[in-house]
matplotlib code that plots the C-alpha trace (Angstrom):
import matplotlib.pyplot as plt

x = [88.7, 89.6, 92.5, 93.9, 95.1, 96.9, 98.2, 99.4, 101.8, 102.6, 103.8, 105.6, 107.3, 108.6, 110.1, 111.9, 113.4, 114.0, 115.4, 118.2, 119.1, 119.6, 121.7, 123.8, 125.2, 125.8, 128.3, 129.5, 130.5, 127.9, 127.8, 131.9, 132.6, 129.5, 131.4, 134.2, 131.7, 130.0, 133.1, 135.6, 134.3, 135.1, 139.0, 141.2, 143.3, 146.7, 147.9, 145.8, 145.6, 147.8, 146.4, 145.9, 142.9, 143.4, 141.3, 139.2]
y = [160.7, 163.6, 162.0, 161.0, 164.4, 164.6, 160.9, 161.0, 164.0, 162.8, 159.3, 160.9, 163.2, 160.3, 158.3, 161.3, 161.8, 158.0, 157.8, 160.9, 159.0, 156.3, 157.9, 159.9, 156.6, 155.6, 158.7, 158.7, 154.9, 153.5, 150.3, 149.9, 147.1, 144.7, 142.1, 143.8, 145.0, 141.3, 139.0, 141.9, 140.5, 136.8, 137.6, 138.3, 141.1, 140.5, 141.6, 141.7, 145.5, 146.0, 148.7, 149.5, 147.8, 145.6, 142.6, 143.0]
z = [83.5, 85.4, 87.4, 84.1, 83.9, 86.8, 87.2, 83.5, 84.1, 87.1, 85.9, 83.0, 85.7, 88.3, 85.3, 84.0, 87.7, 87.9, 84.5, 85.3, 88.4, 86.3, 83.9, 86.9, 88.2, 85.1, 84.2, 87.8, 88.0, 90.3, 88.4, 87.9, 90.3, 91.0, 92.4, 94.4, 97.7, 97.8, 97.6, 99.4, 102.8, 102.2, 101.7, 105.3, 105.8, 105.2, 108.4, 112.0, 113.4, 116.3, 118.5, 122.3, 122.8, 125.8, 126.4, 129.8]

ax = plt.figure().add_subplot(projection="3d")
ax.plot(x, y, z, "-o")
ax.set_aspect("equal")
plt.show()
């Protein structure tokens, strides 16, 4: 009965903490653009990179 007292708080505390983080992405825009990161590596570039690097 005992640890009840601390595990309670405790519980309460970490889904207050995960709950804010929540709400942060929210407001910063975390969530925007689901799609864009997952189907932004099928398409090409539109041009190759021309650089220096030689071929050994």
């Amino acid at each position: 009965m005992n640890g009840l007292l601390y595990l309670i708080p405790i519980a309460i505390f970490l889904g207050l903490i995960g709950l804010g983080g929540f709400m942060w992405a929210m407001r910063t825009g975390q969530f925007d653009d689901l799609d864009g990161a997952a189907e932004r590596i099928l398409f090409d570039d539109d041009e190759p990179v021309h650089g220096d690097e030689r071929r050994s």
